[in-house]
C-alpha positions as CSV (number, residue, x, y, z in Angstrom):
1,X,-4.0,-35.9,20.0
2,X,-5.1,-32.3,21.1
3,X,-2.3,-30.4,23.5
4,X,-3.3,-29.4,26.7
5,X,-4.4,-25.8,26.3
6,X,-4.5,-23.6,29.4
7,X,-3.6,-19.9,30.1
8,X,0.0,-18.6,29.1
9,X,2.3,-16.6,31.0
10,X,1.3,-15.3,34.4
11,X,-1.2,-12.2,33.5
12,X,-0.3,-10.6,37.2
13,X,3.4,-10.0,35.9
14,X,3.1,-6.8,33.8
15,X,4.9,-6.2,30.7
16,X,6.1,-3.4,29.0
17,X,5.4,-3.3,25.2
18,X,8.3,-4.3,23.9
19,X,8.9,-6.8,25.7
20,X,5.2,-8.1,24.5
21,X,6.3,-7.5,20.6
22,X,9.5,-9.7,21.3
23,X,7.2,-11.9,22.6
24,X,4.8,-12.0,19.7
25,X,7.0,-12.0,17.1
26,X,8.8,-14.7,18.3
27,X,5.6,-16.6,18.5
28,X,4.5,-15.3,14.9
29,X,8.0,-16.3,13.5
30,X,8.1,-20.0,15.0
31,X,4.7,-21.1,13.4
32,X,5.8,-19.7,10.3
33,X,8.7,-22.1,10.0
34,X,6.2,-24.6,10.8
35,X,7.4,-25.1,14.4
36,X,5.6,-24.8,17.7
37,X,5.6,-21.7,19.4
38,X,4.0,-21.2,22.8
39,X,0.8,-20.7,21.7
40,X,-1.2,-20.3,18.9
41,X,-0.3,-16.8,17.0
42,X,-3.5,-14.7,15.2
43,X,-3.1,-12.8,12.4
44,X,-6.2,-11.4,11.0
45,X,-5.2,-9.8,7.4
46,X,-8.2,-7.3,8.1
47,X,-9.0,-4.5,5.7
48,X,-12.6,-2.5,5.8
49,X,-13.6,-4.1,8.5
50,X,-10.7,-1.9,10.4
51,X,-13.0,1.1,9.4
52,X,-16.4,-0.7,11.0
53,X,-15.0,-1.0,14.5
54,X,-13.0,2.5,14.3
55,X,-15.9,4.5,13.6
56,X,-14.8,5.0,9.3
57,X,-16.4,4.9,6.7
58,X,-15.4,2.8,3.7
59,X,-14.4,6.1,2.0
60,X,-12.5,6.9,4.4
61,X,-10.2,4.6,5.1
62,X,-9.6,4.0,1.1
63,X,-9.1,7.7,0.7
64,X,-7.7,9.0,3.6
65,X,-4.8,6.4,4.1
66,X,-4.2,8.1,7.8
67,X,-7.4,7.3,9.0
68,X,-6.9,3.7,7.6
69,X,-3.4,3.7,10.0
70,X,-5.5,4.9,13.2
71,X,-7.9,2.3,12.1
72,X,-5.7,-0.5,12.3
73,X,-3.4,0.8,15.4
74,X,-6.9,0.5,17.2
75,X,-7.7,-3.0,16.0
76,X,-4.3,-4.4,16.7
77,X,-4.4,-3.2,20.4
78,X,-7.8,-3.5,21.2
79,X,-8.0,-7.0,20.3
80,X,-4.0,-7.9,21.3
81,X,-3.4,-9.6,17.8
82,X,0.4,-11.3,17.5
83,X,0.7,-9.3,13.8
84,X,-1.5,-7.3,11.4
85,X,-0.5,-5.7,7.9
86,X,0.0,-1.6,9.0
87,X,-2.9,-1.4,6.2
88,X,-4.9,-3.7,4.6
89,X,-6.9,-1.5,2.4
90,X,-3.9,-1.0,0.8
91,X,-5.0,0.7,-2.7
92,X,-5.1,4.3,-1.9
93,X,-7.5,5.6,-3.7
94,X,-5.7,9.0,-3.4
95,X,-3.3,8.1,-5.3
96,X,-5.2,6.2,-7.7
97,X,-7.0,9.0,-8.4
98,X,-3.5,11.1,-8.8
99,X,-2.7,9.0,-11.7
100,X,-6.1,8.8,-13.1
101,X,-6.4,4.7,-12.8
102,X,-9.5,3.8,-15.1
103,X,-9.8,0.0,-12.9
104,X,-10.8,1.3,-9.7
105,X,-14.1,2.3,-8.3
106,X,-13.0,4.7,-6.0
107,X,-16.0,5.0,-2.7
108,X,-17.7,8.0,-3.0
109,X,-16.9,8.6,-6.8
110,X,-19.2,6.3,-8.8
111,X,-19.6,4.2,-6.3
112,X,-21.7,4.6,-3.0
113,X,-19.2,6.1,-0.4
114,X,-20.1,3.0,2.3
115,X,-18.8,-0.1,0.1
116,X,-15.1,-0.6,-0.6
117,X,-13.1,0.2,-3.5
118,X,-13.8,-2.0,-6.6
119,X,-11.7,-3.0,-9.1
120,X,-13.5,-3.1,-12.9
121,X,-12.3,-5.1,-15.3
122,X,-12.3,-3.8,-19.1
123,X,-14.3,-6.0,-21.6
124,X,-11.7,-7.5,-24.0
125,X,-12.2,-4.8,-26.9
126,X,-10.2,-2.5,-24.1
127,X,-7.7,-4.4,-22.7
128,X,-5.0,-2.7,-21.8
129,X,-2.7,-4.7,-23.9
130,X,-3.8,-6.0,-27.5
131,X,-3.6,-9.5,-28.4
132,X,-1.0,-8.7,-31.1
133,X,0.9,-6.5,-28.8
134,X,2.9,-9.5,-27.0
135,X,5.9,-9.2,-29.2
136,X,6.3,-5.7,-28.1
137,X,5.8,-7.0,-24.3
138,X,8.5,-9.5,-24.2
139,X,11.1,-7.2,-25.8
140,X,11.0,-4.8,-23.3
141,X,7.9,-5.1,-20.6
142,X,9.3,-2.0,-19.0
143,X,9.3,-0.1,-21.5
144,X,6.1,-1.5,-22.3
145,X,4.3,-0.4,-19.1
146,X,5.3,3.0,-19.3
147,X,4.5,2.9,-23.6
148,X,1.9,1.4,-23.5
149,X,0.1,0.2,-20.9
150,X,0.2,3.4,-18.5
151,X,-1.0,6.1,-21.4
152,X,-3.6,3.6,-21.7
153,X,-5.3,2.5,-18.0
154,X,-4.7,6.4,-17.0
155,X,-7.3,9.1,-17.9
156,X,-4.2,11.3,-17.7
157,X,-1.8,10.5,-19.6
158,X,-0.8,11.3,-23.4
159,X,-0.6,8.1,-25.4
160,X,2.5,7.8,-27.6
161,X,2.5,10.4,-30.7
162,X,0.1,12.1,-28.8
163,X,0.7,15.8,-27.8
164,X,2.2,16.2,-23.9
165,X,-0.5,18.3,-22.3
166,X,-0.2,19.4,-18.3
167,X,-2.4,17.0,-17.0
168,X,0.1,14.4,-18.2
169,X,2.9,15.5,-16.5
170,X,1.3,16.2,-13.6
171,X,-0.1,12.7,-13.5
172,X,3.4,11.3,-13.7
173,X,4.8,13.9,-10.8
174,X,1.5,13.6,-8.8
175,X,1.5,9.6,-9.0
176,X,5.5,9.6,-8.3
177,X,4.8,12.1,-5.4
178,X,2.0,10.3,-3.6
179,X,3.5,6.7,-4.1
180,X,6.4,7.8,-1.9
181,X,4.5,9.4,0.4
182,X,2.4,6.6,0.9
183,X,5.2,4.2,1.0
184,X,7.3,6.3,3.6
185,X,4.0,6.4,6.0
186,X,4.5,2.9,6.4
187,X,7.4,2.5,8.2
188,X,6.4,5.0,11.3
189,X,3.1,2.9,11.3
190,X,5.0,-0.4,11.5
191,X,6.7,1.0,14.2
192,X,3.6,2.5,16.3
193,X,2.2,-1.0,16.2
194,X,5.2,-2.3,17.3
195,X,5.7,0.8,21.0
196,X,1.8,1.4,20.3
197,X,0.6,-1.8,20.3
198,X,3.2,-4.9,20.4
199,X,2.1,-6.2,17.3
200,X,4.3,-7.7,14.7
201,X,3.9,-6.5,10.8
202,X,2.8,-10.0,9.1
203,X,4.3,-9.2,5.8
204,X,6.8,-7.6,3.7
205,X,6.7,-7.1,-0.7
206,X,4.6,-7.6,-3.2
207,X,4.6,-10.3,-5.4
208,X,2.1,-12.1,-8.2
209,X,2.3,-14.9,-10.5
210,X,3.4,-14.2,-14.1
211,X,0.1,-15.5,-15.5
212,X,-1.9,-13.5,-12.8
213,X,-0.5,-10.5,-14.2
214,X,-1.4,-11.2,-17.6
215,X,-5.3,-11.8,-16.4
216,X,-5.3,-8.8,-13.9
217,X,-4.1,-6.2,-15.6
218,X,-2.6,-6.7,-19.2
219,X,-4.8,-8.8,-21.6
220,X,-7.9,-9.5,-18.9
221,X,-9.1,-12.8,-18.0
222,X,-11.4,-12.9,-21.0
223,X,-8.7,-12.2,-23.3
224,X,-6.4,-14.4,-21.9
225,X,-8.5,-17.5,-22.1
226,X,-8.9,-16.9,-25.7
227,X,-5.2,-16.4,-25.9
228,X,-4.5,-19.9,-24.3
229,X,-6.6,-21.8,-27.5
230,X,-5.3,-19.2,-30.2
231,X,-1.8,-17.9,-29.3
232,X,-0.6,-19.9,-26.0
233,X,3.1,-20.0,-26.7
234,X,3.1,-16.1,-26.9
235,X,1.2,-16.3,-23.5
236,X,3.9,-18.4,-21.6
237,X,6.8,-16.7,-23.7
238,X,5.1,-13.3,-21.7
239,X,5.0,-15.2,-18.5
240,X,8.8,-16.0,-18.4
241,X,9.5,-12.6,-19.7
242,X,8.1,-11.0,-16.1
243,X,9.6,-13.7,-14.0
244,X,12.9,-12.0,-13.7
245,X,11.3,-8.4,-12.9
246,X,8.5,-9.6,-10.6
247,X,11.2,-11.9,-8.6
248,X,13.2,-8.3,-8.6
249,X,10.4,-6.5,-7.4
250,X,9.6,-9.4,-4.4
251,X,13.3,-9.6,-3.3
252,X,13.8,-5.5,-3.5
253,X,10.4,-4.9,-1.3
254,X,10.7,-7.7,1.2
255,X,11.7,-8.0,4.4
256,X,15.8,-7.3,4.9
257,X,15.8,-9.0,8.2
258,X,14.1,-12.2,6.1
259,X,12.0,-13.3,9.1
260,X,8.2,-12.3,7.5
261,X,7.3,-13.7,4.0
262,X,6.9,-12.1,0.9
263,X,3.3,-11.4,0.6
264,X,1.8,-14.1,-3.2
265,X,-1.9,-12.9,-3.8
266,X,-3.0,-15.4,-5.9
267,X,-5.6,-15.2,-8.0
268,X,-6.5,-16.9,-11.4
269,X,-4.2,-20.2,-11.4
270,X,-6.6,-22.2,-9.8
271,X,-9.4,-24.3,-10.5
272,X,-12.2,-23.4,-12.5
273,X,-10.6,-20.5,-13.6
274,X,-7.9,-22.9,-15.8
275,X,-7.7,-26.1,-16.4
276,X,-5.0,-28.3,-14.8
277,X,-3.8,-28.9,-18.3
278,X,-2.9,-25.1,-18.2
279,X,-2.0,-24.4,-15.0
280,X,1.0,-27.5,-15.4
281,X,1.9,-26.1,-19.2
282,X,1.7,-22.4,-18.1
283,X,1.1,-21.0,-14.2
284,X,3.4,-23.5,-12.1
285,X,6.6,-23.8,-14.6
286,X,6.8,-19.6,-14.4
287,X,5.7,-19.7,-10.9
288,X,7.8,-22.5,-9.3
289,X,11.6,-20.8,-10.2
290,X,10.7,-17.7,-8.9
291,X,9.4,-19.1,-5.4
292,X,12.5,-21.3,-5.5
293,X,14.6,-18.3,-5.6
294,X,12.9,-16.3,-3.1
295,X,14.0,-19.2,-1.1
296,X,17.5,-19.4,-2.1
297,X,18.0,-15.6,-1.0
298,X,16.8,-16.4,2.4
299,X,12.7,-15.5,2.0
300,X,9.4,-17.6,3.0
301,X,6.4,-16.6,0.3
302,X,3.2,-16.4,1.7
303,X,0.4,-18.5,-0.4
304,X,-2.6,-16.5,0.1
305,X,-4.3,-19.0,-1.9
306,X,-7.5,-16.9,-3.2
307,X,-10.0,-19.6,-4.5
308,X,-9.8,-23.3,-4.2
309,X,-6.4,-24.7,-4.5
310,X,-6.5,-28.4,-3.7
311,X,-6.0,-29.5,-6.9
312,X,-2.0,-28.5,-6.7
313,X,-1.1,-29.4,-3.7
314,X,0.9,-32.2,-5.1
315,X,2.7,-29.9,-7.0
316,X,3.3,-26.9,-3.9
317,X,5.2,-30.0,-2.1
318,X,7.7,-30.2,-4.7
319,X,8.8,-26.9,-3.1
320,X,11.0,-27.0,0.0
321,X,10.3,-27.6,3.5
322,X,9.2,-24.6,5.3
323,X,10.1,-22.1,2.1
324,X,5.7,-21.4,1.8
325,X,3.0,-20.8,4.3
326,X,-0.1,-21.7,3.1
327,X,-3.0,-19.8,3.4
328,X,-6.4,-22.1,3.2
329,X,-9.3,-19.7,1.6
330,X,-12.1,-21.7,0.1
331,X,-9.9,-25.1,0.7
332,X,-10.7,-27.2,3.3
333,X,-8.6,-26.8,5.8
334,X,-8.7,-29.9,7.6
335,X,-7.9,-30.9,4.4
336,X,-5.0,-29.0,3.7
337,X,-3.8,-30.2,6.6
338,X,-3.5,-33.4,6.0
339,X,-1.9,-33.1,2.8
340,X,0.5,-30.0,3.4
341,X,1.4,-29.8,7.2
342,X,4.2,-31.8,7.5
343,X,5.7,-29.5,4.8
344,X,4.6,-26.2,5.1
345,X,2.6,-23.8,7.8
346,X,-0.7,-23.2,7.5
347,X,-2.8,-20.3,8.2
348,X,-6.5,-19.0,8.1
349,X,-9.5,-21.2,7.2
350,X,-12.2,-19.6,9.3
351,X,-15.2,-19.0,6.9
352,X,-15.8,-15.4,6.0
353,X,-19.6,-16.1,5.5
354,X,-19.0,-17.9,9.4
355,X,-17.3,-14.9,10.8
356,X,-19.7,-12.7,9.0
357,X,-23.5,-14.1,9.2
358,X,-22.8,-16.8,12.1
359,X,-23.3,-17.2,15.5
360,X,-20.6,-16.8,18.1
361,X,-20.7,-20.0,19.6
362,X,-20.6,-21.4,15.9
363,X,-17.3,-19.3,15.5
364,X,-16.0,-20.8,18.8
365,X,-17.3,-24.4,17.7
366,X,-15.3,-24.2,14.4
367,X,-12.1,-22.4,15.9
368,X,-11.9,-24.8,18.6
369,X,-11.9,-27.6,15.8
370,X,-9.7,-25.8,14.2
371,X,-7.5,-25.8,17.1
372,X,-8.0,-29.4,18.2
373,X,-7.0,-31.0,14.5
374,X,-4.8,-28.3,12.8
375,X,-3.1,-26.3,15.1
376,X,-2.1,-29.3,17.7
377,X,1.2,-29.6,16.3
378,X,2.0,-25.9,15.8
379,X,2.7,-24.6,12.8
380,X,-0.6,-22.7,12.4
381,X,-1.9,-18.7,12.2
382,X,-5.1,-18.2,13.2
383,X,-6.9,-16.0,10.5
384,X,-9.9,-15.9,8.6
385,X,-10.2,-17.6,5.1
386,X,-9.8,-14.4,3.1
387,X,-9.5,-10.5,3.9
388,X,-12.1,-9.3,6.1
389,X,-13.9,-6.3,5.0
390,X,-17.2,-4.6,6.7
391,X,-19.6,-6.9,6.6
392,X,-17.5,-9.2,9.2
393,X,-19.0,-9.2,12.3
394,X,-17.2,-7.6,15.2
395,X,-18.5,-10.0,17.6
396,X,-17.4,-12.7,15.8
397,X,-14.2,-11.3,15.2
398,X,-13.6,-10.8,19.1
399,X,-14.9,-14.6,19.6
400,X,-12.5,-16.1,16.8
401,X,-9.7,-14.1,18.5
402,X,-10.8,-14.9,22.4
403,X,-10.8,-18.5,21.6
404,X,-7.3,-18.5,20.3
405,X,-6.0,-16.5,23.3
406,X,-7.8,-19.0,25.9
407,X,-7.6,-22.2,24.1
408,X,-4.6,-22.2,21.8
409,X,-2.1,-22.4,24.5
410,X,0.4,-25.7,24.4
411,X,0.9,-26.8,27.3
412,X,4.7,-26.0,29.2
413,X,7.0,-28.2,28.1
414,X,5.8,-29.5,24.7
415,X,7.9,-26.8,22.6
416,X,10.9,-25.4,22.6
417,X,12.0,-21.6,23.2
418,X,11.6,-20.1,20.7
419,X,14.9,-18.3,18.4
420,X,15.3,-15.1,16.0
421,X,16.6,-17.2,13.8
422,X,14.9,-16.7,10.3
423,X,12.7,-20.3,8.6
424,X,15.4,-20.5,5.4
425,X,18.3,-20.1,8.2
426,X,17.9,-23.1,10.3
427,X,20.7,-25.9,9.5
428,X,18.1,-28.3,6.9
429,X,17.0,-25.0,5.1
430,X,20.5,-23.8,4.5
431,X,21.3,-27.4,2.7
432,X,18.6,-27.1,0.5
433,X,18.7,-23.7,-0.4
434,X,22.1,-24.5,-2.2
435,X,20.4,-27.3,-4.5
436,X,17.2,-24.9,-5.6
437,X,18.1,-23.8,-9.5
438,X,15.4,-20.6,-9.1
439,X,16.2,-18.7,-11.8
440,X,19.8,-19.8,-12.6
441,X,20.7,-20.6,-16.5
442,X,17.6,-18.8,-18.1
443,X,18.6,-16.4,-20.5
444,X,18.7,-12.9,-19.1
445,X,16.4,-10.0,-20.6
446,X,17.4,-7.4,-23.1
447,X,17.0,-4.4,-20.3
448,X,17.8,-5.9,-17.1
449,X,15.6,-6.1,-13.9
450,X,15.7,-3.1,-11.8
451,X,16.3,-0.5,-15.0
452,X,14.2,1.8,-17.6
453,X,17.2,3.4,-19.3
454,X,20.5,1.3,-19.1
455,X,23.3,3.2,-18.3
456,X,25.4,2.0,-21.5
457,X,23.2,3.7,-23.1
458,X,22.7,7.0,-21.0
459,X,26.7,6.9,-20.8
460,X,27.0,6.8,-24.9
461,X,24.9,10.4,-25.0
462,X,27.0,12.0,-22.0
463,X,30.2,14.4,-22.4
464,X,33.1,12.4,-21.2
465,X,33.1,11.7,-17.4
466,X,35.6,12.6,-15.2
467,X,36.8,12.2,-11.8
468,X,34.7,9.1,-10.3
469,X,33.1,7.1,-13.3
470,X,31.7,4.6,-11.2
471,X,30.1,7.3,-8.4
472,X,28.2,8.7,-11.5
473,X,27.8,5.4,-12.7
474,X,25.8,4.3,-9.3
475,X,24.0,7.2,-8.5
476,X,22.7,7.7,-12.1
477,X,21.5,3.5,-12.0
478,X,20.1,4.1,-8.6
479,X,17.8,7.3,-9.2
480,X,16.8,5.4,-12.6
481,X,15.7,2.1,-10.7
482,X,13.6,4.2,-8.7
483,X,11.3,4.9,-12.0
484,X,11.5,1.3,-12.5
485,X,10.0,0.6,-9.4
486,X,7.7,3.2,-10.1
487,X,6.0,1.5,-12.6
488,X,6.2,-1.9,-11.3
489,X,4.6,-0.9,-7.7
490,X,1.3,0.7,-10.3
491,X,1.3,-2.6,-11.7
492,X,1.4,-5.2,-9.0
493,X,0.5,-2.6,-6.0
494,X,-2.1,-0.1,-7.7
C-alpha cells in the first residue's frame, strides 16, 4: 500500500550546503541499492533543456562547454534536484570539431544553430570499418582505432601510406589538448554543484555494449545486420575482442569511491532493432561478463535502457541483486516494476512527450501514480524516460519535480538511516561478488587493455636502462595508457 507522504525535515531549521549534499547523497545512494531512503530522490539526466531555462542557445551549450556548466549549476539549484550529471550535453562540439569528426552535426555548422547536435550515420558503402576488415579488428582493436578507424571518421587526419600533412598533426595535438581540458573542467564543476548547489553527481564512466559499438560507430547498423546473416561468427568474435578494453575503460573512469554507477547507454540490443535470437547468441553473452565484473570490483552499472527493453528482463535478473539500476525509457514502468523491483532499482519512466506536450496536472496525475505503485517501497529515482532536451517543458519539469518534493516523502519511521556504505559493500553483495566469473578464464588479448605500444616492445628498441628499471618501466606504461585512453574516450565518449 502507498506510504504516508508528508513534508520532510523541518524547513524552519536552516542548513548549510553541505550539510544538504550529505543529505542528498545519502538519499541518492540508498535508492540506488534498492533501499528506502527518506524520501523519494530526483535525478533528472537533463541535457538542452539546461540551455532553454538558462537563457542558451543549443549552440551554445554544445559549443561552449562553460556555458553548458553555468547552465546546469542554475538548474540543479533552482529546482533543488538530489543529483544531476555536471553536463549532459556532453559531446563538445569544440572538440569534435578539433579533430574533425565526420558523425556529428555540429549547431550552427550545417545544422540550424537552435536544434542540438546530431549524430549522422554513414550509409554502409562508408562505414568506418569494412566488412572484411574484422580480422584486422580483433588482432589488435587499438591499433585499429588509431589505423584505421580515426584516419577514416576525421576530415583531418592522413590515412595510412598517406603523406603526414600539418593539419594531421594538429588534429591529433588539438583533439588530445581539448579532451583534457574538457575532462579536467569536470571535476571543479562536480564540486560547485556540490558548495554551489548541494547536488550529488549521478554518474561516473562511460561504458557501451560490445555489439553497440559495432552498430554506433564501426560497421553501422545497416552493415551490421547484414553481417549477422553473412558473417556472424566474425561479429561476436569482434564483440569479445572489446570486452576486455571497454570493461578497462568503465572500471578506469568510474567512480573511486564506488558509491554512483557506471553510466550503460544502451542502444541497439533491444527489440526491433534484433531479434531475440540475436540478442541471446550475440548482445547478452558479451554483455553479461563485463557487468558481472563491474560488480566484482565493487561498481553498480546504470541501465539507461534506450528503447523498449521488456523482452530481457528475464535475462537482466540473472545478474545480481542490487549490481544494475534500471532505467525504464519506452518500457512500462509499472511494468518493470513488477518484474525487476525486488532485484534491482528503478529509475525514470515519466514520458518525454508527457513532460514535453502535456498538461501540468497530467504530469502530477502520472508522477503521483508513479509514486503510489513504484516508488512505495523505495528503491526508485525520479526522472524522465529519456534525456530531456529543449522541447521539454519548463513547467512541467518544475511540476514533475514539486510533486516528488511534496509527495514522495515516507513517512518517519518506515526506513532506516541511511549509511555511506557503497550497494556492492553491504554483507549479501560482498558474498556474491566472490561467486561472479566476469571476465575470469577468457583468453587474454594480444596487446593488453590499457596499452598502444607494450613496453616489451618499446624496451627491446631502448639503450640499456640503468638505475631504476621499473621507474622507467611505470612512467613510460603510464604516459602510453594515456593515448590509449585517448582513443577509447573518441570512441565511446565522442
Amino acid at each position: 500500500c502507498r506510504p504516508r507522504f508528508d513534508r520532510g525535515r523541518d524547513a524552519s531549521k536552516p542548513m548549510n550546503t553541505e550539510q544538504l549534499y550529505q543529505e542528498r547523497f545519502n538519499r541518492y545512494v540508498t535508492a540506488l541499492r534498492n533501499e528506502k531512503p527518506d524520501r523519494v530522490p530526483i535525478r533528472p539526466f537533463v541535457a538542452e533543456f539546461t540551455a532553454k531555462y538558462a537563457g542558451y542557445t543549443c549552440q551554445d551549450v554544445a559549443h561552449d562547454y562553460p556555458k553548458a556548466f553555468e547552465a546546469a549549476i542554475k538548474c540543479a539549484k533552482d529546482f533543488g534536484w538530489d543529483a544531476v550529471v555536471p553536463n549532459m550535453v556532453y559531446v563538445w562540439t569544440g572538440l569534435a570539431q578539433a579533430m574533425g569528426l565526420r558523425y556529428y552535426g555540429i549547431p550552427g555548422i550545417g545544422i540550424p544553430h537552435t536544434v542540438g547536435f546530431n549524430y549522422i550515420e554513414p550509409s554502409e558503402d562508408q562505414a568506418f570499418m569494412k566488412a572484411d576488415e574484422y580480422d584486422a579488428f580483433i588482432d589488435d582493436p587499438t591499433g585499429f582505432l588509431y589505423n584505421v578507424w580515426f584516419p577514416r571518421v576525421s576530415t583531418e587526419v592522413s590515412r595510412i601510406g598517406e603523406a603526414s600533412t600539418y593539419r594531421n598533426n594538429l588534429a591529433f595535438v588539438k583533439g588530445a589538448m581539448a579532451m583534457l581540458t574538457y575532462f579536467y573542467a569536470f571535476g571543479p564543476q562536480t564540486a560547485r554543484l556540490r558548495t554551489e548547489c548541494g547536488t550529488a553527481s549521478a554518474i561516473s564512466g562511460i561504458f557501451k555494449a560490445p555489439f553497440d559499438i559495432i552498430a554506433d560507430k564501426l560497421r553501422g547498423y545497416v552493415g551490421l545486420t547484414l553481417d549477422m546473416h553473412t558473417q556472424p561468427k566474425k561479429v561476436l568474435q569482434a564483440c569479445e575482442a572489446l570486452m576486455p578494453h571497454l570493461c578497462h575503460i568503465g572500471l578506469a573512469t568510474s567512480d573511486p569511491n564506488k558509491q554512483v554507477p557506471i553510466g550503460f547507454w544502451m542502444h541497439r540490443g533491444c527489440v526491433p532493432l534484433i531479434n531475440p535470437a540475436q540478442y541471446a547468441s550475440h548482445y547478452w553473452p558479451t554483455l553479461k561478463p563485463i557487468i558481472e565484473e563491474f560488480w566484482k570490483n565493487g561498481r553498480q552499472t546504470l541501465f539507461y535502457a534506450e528503447g523498449k527493453w521488456q523482452h530481457h528482463f528475464d535475462s537482466f535478473r540473472e545478474l545480481p541483486d542490487r549490481s544494475i539500476v534500471f532505467h525504464c525509457d519506452r518500457d512500462d514502468i509499472f511494468e518493470a516494476h513488477r518484474r525487476l523491483h525486488d532485484k534491482f532499482c528503478l529509475s525514470g519512466g515519466i514520458p518525454n512527450g508527457l513532460l514535453s506536450y502535456g498538461k501540468p496536472d497530467e504530469v502530477r496525475a502520472f508522477c503521483t501514480r508513479v509514486l503510489d505503485e513504484v516508488a512505495s517501497e523505495g528503491g526508485y529515482i525520479m526522472d524522465a524516460s529519456a534525456i530531456m532536451q529543449d522541447d521539454t517543458s519548463i513547467e512541467n519539469v518544475r511540476m514533475m519535480t514539486d510533486v516528488c518534493h511534496e509527495k514522495g516523502v515516507y513517512s518517519a519511521g518506515s526506513y532506516a538511516p541511511p549509511t555511506a556504505t557503497p550497494p556492492a559493500d553491504l554483507p549479501a553483495s560482498v558474498a556474491d561478488r566472490a561467486k561472479l566469473g566476469g571476465l575470469a578464464g577468457r583468453p587474454g588479448p594480444r596487446v593488453a587493455p590499457g596499452v598502444c605500444c607494450p613496453w616489451e616492445e618499446k624496451a627491446a628498441q631502448l639503450p640499456p636502462i640503468t638505475g631504476d628499471p621499473a621507474m622507467v618501466r611505470r612512467v613510460w606504461e603510464e604516459i602510453d595508457g594515456m593515448g590509449n585512453m585517448f582513443i577509447w574516450q573518441c570512441l565511446l565518449s565522442f
